[in-house]
Backbone as a printed PyTorch tensor [residue, N CA C, xyz], in Angstrom:
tensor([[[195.3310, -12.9970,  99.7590],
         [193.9350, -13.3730,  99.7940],
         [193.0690, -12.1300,  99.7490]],

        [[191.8960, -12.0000,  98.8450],
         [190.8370, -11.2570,  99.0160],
         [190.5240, -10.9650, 100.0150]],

        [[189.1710, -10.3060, 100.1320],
         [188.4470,  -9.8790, 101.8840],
         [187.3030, -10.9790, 101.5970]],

        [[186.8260, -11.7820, 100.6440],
         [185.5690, -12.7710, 100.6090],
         [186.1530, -14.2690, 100.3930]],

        [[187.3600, -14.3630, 100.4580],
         [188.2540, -15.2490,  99.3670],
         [188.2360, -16.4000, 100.9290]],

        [[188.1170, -17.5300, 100.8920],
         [188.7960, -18.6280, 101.5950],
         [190.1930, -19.1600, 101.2730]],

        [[190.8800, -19.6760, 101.9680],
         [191.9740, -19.7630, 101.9240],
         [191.2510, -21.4350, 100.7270]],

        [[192.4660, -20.9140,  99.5920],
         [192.5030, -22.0760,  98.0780],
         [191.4190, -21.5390,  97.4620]],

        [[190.6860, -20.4310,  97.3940],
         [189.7420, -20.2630,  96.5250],
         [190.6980, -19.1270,  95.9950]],

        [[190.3000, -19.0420,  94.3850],
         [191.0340, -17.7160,  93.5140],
         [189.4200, -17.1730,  92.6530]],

        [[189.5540, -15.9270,  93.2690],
         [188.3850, -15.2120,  92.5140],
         [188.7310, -14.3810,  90.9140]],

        [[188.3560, -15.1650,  89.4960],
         [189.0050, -14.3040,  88.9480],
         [187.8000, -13.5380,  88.4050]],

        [[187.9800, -12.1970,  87.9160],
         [186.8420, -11.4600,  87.7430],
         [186.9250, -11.6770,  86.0450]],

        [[185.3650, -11.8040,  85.9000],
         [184.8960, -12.0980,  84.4540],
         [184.5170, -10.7290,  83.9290]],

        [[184.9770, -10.8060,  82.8510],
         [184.6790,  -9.5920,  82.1830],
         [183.1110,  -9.4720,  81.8130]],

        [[181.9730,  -8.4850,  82.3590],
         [180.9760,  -8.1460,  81.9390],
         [181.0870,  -7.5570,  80.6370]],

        [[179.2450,  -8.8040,  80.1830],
         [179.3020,  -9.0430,  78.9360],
         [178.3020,  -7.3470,  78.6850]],

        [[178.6090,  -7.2610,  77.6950],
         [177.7510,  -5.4070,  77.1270],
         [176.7830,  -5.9310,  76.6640]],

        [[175.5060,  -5.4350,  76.7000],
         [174.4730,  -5.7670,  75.8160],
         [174.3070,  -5.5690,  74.2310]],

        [[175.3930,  -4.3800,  74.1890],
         [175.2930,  -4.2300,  72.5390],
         [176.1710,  -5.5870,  71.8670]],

        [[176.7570,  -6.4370,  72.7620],
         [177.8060,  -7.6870,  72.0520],
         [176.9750,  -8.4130,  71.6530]],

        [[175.5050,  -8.4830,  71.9370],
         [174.6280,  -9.0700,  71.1680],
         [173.8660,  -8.2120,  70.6190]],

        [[173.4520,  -7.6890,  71.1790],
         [172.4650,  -6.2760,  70.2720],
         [172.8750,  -6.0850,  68.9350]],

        [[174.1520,  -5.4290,  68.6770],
         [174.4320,  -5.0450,  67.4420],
         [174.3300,  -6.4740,  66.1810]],

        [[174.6920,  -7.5090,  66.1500],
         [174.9790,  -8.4660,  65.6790],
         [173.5460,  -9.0930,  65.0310]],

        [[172.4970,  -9.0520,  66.0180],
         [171.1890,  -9.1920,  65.8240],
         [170.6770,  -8.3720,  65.2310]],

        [[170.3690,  -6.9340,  65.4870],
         [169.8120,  -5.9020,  64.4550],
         [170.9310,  -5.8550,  63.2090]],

        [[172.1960,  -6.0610,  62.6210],
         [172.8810,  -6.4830,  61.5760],
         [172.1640,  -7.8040,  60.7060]],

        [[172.0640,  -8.6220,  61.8440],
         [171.6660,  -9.8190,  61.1560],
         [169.8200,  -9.5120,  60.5670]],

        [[168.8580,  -9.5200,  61.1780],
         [167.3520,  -8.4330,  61.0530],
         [167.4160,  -7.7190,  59.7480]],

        [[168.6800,  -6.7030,  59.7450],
         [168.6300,  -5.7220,  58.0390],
         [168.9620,  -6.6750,  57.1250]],

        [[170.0850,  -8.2000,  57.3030],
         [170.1640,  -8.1970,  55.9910],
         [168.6680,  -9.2880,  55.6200]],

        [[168.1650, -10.0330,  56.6350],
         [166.5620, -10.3350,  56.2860],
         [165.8010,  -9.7570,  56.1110]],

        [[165.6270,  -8.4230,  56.0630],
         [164.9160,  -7.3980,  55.9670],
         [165.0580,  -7.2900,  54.5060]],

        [[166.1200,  -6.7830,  54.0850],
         [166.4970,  -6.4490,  52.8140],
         [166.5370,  -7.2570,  51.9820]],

        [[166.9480,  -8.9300,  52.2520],
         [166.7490,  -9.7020,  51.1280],
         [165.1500,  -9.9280,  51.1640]],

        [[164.6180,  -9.7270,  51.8100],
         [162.7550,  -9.9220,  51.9070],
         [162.1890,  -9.0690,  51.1470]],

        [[162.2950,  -7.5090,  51.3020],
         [162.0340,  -6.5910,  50.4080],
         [162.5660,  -6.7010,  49.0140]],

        [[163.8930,  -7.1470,  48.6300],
         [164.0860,  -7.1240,  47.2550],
         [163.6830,  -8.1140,  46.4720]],

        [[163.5110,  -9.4730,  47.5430],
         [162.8200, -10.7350,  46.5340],
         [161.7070, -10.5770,  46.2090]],

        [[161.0840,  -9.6900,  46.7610],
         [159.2120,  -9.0330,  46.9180],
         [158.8380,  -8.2880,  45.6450]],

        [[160.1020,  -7.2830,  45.7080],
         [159.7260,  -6.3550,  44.4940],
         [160.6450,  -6.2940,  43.2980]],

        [[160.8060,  -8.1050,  43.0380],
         [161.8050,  -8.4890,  41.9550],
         [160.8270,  -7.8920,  40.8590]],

        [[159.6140,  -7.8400,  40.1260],
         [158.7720,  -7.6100,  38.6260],
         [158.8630,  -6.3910,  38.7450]],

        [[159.7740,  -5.4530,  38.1000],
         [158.9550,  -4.2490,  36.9910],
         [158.1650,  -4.1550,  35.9160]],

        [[157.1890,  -3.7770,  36.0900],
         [156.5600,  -3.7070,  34.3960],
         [156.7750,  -2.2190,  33.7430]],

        [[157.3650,  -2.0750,  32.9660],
         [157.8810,  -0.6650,  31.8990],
         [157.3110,  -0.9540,  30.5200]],

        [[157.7170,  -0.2230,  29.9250],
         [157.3090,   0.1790,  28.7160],
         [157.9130,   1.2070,  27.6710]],

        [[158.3660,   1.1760,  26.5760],
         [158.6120,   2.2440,  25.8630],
         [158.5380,   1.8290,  24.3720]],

        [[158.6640,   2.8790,  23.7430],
         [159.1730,   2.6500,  22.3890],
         [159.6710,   4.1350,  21.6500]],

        [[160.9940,   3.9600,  20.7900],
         [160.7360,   4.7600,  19.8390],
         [160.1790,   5.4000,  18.7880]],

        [[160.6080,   6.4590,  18.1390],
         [159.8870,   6.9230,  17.1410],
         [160.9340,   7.7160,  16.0010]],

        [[161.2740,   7.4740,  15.1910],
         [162.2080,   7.8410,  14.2740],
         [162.1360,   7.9210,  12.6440]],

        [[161.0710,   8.9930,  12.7790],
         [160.0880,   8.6750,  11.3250],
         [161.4900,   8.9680,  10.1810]],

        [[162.2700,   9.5340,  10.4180],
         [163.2760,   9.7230,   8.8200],
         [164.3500,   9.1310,   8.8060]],

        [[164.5890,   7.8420,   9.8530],
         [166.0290,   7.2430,   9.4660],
         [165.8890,   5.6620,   9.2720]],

        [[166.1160,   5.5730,   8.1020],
         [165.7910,   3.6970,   7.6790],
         [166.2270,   2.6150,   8.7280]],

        [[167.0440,   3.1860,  10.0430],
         [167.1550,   1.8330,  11.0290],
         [166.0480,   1.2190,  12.1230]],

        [[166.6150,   0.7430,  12.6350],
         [165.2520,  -0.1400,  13.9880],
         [166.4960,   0.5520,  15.3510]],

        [[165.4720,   0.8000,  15.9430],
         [165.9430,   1.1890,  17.0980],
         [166.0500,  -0.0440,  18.0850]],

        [[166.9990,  -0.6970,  18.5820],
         [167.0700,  -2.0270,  19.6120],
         [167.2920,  -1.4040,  20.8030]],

        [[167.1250,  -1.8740,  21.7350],
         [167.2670,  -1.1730,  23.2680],
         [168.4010,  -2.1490,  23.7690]],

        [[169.5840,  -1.8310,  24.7070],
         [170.7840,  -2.6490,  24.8180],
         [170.6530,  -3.6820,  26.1660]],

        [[169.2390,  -3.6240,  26.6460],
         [168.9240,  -4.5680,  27.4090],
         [169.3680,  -4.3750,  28.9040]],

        [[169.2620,  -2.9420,  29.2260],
         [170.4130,  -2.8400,  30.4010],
         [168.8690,  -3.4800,  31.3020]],

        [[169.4640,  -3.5230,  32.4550],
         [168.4600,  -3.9610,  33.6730],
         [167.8920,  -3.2110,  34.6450]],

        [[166.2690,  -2.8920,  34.4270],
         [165.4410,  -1.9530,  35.0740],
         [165.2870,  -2.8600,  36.9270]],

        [[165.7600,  -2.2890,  37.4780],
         [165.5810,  -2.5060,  38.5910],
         [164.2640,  -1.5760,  39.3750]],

        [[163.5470,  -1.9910,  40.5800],
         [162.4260,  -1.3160,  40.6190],
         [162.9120,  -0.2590,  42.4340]],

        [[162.6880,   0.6490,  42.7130],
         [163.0800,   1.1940,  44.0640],
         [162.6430,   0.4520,  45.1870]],

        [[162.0040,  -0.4290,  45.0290],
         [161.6860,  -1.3370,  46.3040],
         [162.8950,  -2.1660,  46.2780]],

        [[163.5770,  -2.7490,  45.3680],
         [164.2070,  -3.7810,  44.7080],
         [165.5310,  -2.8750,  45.5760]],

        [[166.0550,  -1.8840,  45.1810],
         [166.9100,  -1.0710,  45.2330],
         [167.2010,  -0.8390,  46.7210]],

        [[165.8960,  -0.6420,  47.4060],
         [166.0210,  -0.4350,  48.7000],
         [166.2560,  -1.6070,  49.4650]],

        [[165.6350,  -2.5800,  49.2750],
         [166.1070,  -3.9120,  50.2780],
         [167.0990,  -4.0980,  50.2860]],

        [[168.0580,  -4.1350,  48.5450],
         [169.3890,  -4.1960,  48.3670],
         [169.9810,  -3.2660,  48.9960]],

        [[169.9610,  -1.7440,  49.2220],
         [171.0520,  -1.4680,  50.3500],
         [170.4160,  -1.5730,  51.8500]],

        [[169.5390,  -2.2160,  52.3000],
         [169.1700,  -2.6740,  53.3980],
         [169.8910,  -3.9940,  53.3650]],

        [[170.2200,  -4.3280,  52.7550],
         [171.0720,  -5.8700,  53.2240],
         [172.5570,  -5.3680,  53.2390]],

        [[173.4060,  -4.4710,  52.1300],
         [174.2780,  -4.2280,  52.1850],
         [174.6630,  -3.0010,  53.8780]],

        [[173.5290,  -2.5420,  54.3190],
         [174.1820,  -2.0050,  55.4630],
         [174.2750,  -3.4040,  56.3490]],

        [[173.7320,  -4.1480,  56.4090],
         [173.3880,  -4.9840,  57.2650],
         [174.8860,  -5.7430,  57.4440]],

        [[175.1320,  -5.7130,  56.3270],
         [176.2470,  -6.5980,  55.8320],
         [177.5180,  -6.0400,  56.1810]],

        [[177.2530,  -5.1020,  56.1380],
         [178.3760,  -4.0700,  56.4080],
         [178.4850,  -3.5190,  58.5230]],

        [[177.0130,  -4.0060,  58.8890],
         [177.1170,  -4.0790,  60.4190],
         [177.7380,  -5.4950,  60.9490]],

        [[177.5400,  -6.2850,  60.2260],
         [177.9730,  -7.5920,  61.1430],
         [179.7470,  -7.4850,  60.3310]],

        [[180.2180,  -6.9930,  59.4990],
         [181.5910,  -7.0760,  58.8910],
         [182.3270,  -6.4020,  60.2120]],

        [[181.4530,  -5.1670,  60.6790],
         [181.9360,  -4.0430,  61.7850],
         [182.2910,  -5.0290,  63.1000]],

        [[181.3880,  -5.6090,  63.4720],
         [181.0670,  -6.3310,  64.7810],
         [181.8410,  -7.3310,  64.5930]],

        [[182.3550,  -7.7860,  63.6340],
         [182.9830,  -9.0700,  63.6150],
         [184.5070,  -8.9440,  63.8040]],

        [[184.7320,  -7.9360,  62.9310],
         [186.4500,  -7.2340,  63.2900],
         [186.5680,  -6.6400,  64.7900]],

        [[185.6030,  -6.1590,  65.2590],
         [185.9730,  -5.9500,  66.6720],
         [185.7170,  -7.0520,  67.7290]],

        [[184.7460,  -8.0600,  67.4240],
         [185.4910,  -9.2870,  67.9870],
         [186.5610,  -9.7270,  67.6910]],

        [[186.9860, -10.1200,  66.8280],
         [188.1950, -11.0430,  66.4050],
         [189.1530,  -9.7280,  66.8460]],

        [[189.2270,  -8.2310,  66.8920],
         [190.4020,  -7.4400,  67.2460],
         [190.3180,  -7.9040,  69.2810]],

        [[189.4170,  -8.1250,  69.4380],
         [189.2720,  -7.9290,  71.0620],
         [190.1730,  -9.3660,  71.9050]],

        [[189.7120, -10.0580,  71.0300],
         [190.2310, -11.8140,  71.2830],
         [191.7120, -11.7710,  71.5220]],

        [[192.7440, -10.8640,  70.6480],
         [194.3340, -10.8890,  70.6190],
         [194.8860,  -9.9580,  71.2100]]])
């Protein structure tokens, strides 16, 4: 028997919970809303160009690659860290459980 324990009582001690076991999971979860917010925001680039090729009989076509804009760019790796914090937090739950 314990020193607080009555006789038929069993004290078992609970493991104190950390504040980062929620902390981290929440600011993970925050970046990747963060980041999909910022990149759906600054989906329109407007660009512009053209060539100029005064001595060769072809047309210049552009191969259509995809102008992404740095706002666009940035939310996207603001979601991918994000994504990459709750992947972290999640393997060390599921490692802690076994």
């Amino acid at each position: 028997m314990g020193e607080n324990n009555k006789l038929g009582e069993q004290s078992t001690p609970r493991p104190a919970r950390k504040p980062a076991a929620v902390v981290v999971p929440l600011l993970g979860l925050i970046a990747v809303i963060v980041g999909l917010i910022v990149a759906w925001t600054n989906q329109s680039t407007s660009f512009g160009w053209f060539a100029y090729a005064p001595l060769s009989d072809t047309v210049f076509v552009g191969n259509g690659g995809a102008m992404v804009s740095q706002g666009t760019q940035l939310g996207l790796v603001v979601t991918v860290f994000g994504l990459l914090v709750l992947a972290f937090w999640a393997g060390l739950a599921i490692g802690r459980r076994r």
